[in-house]
C-alpha positions as CSV (number, residue, x, y, z in Angstrom):
1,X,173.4,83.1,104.3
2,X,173.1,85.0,101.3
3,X,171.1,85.1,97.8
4,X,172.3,86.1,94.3
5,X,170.5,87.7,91.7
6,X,171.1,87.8,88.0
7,X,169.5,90.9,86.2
8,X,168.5,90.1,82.4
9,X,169.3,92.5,79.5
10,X,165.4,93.1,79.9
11,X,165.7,94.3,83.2
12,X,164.0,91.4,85.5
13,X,165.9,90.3,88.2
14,X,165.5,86.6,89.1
15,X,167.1,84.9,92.6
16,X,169.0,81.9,91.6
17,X,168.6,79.1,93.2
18,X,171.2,76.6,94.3
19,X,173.8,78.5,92.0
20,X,177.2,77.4,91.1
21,X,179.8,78.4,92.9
22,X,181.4,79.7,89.4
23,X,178.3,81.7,89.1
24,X,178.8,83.6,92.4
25,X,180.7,86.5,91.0
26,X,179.5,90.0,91.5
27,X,179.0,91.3,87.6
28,X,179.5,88.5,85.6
29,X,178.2,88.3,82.2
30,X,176.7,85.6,81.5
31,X,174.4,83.2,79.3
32,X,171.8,81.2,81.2
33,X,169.3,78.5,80.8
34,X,167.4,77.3,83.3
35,X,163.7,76.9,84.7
36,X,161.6,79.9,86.5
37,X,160.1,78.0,89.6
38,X,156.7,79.6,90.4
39,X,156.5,76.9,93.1
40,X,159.5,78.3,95.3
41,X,159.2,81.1,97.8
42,X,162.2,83.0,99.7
43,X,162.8,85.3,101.8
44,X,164.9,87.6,99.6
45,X,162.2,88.1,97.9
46,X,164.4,89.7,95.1
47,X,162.4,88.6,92.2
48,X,161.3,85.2,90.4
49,X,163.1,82.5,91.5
50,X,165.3,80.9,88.5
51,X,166.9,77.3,88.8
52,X,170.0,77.7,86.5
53,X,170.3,74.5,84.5
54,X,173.5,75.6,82.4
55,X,175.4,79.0,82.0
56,X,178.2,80.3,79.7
57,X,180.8,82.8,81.0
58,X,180.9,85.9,77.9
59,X,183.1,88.1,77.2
């Protein structure tokens, strides 16, 4: 069992939660929407949990 992250141009890091398997890529760029969930825990504890809702693949 593993955990991905997704780093934002800002610099956070969020855990994502439940992501597509399309999205498990090591550095993919990508556009995502989706929900911060300050109601689930881990034990990555990599950063703000993120529930993606939709991404885009970019170039």
């Amino acid at each position: 069992m593993g955990a991905w992250a997704l780093v934002a141009d800002s610099g956070e890091t969020y855990e994502l939660q439940d992501a597509p398997d399309e999205l498990q890529q090591p550095n993919l760029n990508v556009k995502v929407q989706g929900e911060v969930r300050e109601d689930v825990m881990t034990t990555a504890m990599i950063g703000p949990v993120l529930q993606v809702q939709s991404f885009e693949v970019m170039d």
